[in-house]
VMD Tcl script that draws the C-alpha trace (Angstrom):
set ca {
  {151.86 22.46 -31.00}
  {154.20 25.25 -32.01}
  {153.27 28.63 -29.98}
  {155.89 30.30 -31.54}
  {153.99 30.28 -35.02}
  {150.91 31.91 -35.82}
  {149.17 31.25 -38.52}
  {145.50 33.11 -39.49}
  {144.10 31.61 -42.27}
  {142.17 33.38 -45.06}
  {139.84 32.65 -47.77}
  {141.99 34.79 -50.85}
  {144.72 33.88 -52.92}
  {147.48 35.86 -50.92}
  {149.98 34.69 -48.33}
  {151.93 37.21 -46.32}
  {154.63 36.33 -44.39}
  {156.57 37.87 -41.44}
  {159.76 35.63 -40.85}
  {161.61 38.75 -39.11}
  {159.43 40.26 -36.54}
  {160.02 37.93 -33.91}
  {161.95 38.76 -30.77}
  {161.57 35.23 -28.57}
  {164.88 34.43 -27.71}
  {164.94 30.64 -25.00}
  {166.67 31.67 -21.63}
  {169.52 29.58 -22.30}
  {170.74 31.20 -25.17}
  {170.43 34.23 -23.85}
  {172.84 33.83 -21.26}
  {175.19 33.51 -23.99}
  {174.87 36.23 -26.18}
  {176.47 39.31 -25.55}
  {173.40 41.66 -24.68}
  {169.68 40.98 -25.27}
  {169.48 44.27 -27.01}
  {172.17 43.27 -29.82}
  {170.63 40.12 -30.08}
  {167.19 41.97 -31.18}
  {168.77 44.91 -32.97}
  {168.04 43.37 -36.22}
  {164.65 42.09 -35.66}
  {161.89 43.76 -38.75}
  {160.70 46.34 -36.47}
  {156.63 46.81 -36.29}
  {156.38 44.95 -39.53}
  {153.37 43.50 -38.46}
  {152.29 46.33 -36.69}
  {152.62 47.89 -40.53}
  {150.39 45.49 -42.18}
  {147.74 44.81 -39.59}
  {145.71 45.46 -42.45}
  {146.01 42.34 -44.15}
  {143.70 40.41 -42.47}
  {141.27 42.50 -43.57}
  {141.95 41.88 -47.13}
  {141.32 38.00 -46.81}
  {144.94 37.29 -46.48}
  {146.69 34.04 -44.80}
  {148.99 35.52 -42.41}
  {152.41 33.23 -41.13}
  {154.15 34.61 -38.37}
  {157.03 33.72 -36.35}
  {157.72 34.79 -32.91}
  {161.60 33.44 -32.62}
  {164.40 35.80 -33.12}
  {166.30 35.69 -36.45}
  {169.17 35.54 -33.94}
  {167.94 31.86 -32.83}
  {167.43 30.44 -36.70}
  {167.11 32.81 -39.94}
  {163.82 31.48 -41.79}
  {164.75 33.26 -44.66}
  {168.40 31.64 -45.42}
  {169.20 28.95 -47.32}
  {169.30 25.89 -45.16}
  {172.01 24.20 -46.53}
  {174.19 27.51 -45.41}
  {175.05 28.74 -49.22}
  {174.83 32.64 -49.07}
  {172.12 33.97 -51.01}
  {174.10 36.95 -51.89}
  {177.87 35.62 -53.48}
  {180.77 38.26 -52.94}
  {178.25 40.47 -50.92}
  {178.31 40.47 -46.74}
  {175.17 39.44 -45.05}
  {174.22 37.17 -42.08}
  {173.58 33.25 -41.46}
  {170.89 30.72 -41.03}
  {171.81 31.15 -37.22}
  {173.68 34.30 -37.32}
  {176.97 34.80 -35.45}
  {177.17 38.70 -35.79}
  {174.51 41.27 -36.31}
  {174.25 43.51 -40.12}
  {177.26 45.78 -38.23}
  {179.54 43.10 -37.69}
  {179.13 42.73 -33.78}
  {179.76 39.20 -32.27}
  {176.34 38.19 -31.15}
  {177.89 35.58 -29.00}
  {179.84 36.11 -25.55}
  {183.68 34.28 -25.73}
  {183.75 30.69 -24.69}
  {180.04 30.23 -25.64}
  {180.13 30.39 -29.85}
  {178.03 28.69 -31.40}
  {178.47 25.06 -32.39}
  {177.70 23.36 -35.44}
  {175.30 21.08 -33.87}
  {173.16 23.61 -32.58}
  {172.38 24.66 -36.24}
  {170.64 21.33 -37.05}
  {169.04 21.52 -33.58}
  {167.15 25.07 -34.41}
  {166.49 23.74 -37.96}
  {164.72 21.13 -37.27}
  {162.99 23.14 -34.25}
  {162.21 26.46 -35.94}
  {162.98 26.05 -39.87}
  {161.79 23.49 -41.07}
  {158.04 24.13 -39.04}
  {158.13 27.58 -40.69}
  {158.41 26.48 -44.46}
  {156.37 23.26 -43.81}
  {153.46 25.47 -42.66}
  {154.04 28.11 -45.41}
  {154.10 25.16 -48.16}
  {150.97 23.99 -46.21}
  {148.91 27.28 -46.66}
  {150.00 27.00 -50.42}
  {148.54 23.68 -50.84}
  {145.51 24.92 -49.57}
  {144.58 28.26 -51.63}
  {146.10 25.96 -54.29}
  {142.94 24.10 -54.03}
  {140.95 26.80 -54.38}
  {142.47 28.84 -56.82}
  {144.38 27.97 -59.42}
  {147.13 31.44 -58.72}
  {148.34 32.00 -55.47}
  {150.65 35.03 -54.85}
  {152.83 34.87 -51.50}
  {154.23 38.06 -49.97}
  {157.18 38.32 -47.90}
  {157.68 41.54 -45.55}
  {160.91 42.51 -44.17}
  {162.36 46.06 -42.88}
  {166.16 47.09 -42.52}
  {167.89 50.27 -41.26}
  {168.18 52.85 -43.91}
  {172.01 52.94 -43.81}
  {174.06 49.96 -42.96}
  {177.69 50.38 -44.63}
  {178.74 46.80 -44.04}
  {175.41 45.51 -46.27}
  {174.89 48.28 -48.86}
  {176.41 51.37 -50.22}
  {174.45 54.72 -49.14}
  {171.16 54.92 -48.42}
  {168.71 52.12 -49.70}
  {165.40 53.35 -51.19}
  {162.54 52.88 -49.44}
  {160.25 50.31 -51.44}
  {163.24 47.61 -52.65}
  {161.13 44.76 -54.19}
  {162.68 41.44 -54.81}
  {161.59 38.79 -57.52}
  {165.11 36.34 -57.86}
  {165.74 38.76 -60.89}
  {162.38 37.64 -62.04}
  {161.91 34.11 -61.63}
  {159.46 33.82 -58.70}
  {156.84 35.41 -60.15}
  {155.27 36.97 -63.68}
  {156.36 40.00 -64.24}
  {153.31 41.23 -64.25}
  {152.98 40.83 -60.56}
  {155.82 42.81 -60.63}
  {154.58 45.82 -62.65}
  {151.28 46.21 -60.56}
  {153.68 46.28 -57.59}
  {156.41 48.72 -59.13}
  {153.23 51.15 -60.42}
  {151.82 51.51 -56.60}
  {155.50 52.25 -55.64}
  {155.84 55.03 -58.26}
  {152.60 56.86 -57.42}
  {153.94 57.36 -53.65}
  {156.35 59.92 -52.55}
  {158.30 56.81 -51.88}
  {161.80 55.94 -53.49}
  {161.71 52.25 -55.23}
  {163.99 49.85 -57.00}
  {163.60 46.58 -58.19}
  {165.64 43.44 -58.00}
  {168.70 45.95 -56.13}
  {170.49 45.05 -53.64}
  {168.23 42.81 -52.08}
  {166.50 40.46 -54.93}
  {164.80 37.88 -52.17}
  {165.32 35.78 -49.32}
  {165.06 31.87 -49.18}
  {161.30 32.20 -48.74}
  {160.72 33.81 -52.39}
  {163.21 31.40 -53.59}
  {162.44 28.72 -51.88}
  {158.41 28.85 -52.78}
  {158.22 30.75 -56.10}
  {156.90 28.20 -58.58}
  {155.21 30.85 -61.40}
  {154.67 27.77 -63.67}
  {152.64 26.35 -61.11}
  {150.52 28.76 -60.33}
  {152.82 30.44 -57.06}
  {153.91 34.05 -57.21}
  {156.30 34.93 -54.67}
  {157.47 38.85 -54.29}
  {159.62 40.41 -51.23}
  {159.44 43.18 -49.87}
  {162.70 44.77 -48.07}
  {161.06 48.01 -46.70}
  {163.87 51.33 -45.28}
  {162.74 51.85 -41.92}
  {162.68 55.64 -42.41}
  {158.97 55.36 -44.60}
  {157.57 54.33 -41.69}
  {159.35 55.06 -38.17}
  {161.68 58.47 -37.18}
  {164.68 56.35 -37.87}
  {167.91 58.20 -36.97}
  {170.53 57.17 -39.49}
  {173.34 55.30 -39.39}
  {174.74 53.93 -36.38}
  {172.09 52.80 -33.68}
  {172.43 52.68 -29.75}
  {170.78 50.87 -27.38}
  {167.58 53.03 -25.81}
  {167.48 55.01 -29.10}
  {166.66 51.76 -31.56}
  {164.02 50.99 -32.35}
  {161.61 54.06 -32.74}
  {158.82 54.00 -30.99}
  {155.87 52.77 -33.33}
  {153.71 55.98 -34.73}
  {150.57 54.88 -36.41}
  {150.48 59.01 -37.65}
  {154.00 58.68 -38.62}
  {153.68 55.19 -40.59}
  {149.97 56.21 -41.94}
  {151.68 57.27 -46.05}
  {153.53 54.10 -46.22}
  {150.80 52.12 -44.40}
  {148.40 53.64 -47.63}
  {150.63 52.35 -50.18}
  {151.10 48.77 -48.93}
  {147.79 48.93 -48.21}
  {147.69 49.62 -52.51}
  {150.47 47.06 -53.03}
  {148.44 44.07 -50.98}
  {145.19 45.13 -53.09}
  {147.59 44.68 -56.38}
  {148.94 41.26 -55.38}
  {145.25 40.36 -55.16}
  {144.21 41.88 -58.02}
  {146.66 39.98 -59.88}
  {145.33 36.46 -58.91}
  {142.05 37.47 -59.20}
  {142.67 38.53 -62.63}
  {144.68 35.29 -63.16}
  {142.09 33.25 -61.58}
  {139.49 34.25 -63.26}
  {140.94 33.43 -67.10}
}
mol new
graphics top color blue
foreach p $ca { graphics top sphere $p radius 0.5 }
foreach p [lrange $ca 0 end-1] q [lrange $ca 1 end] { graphics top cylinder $p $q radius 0.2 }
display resetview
């Protein structure tokens, strides 16, 4: 049994995935980090709140509970950066996107530990994901897989200026056809949204990892700007002002237009699945 991971099973060819929202931290770790509220700072924030929706569409949903803080599902395991020459964060992070120490002195993190959580946390995650392939794979011969994520609009340590809102990431292209892609990019474009494509943020391990186009698996992330869909304040955060409260009026324009974009991933293995 694994309570941390939730997993609702549907009967269409689309997998979304929510390796971010969690905020489960285990007691004894805890104790060691320098506040509980750093240790969360980072979490996706209402993600899943954001995309309740997709349920409703017939989509698998795969959902962690554990904070990226305890294990990163979305890092490469064998601790290679997914971003060379830029900053970012760990498989089991030791500061947060700022810079902070997560960790109290005298009770770091030790390399042992790292194994521990992956073989906990990690490797459950990806084994259930590849398992959920398998089985749409079965049924339909294309499968797209959808990875949500959020960040803070301006983080000066990660990115230059102020990140768009929509930043969709494909591995420059090689984890799914483009034309996944293009039905994606077009639903972006007809929202008072900003987009880019393949920018700073071109895909976690998870789109990496799982993106087989020549077998029939689309994977597509997408890195949303918290602004679209909370009152973000920008730049620097404090604790009891981060995160916004959740505003279902607030978050209704950019709810619409994922809302679009999940009915576009669908209509792309449909389309697929039915030549």
């Amino acid at each position: 049994m694994t309570p941390w991971l939730t997993v609702r099973r549907g009967d269409a060819p689309l997998i979304v995935s929510f390796p971010h929202t969690g905020t489960e931290i285990p007691a004894e770790l805890e104790s060691r980090l320098v506040s509980p509220w750093i240790a969360r700072k980072d979490a996706d924030w209402w993600i899943d709140k954001l995309y309740a929706f997709a349920a409703d569409l017939g989509a698998t949903t795969i959902h962690t509970a554990i904070s990226r803080t305890v294990i990163d599902v979305n890092r490469n395991p064998a601790g290679t950066t997914l971003y060379p020459g830029q900053q970012t964060t760990e498989l089991c992070p030791t500061t947060t996107f700022d810079g902070e120490p997560l960790y109290k002195s005298g009770a770091e993190l030790v390399p042992a530990e790292i194994a521990e959580r992956r073989t906990q946390y990690f490797d459950p995650y990806h084994a259930r994901l590849e398992q959920e392939i398998v089985r749409l794979r079965q049924l339909f011969p294309t499968v797209a897989v959808y990875d949500c994520h959020s960040i803070r609009s301006v983080i000066p340590r990660l990115f230059d200026g102020e990140l768009p809102n929509f930043n969709i990431g494909t591995n420059s292209g090689a984890s799914c056809d483009p034309a996944l892609t293009a039905g994606v990019e077009a639903i972006c474009a007809k929202t008072g949204f900003t987009h880019v494509t393949n920018g700073r943020f071109t895909g976690g391990w998870i789109t990496r990892r799982h993106g087989d186009p020549k077998n029939g698996v689309h994977t597509i992330q997408m890195e949303l700007a918290c602004r679209g869909y909370m009152p973000e304040r920008l730049g620097p955060v404090a604790e009891g002002e981060w995160p916004a409260s959740y505003d279902p009026t607030y978050a209704q324009p950019m709810r619409d237009a994922l809302e679009g974009i999940l009915k576009s991933c669908l209509s792309f293995a449909h389309e697929r699945n039915l030549s």
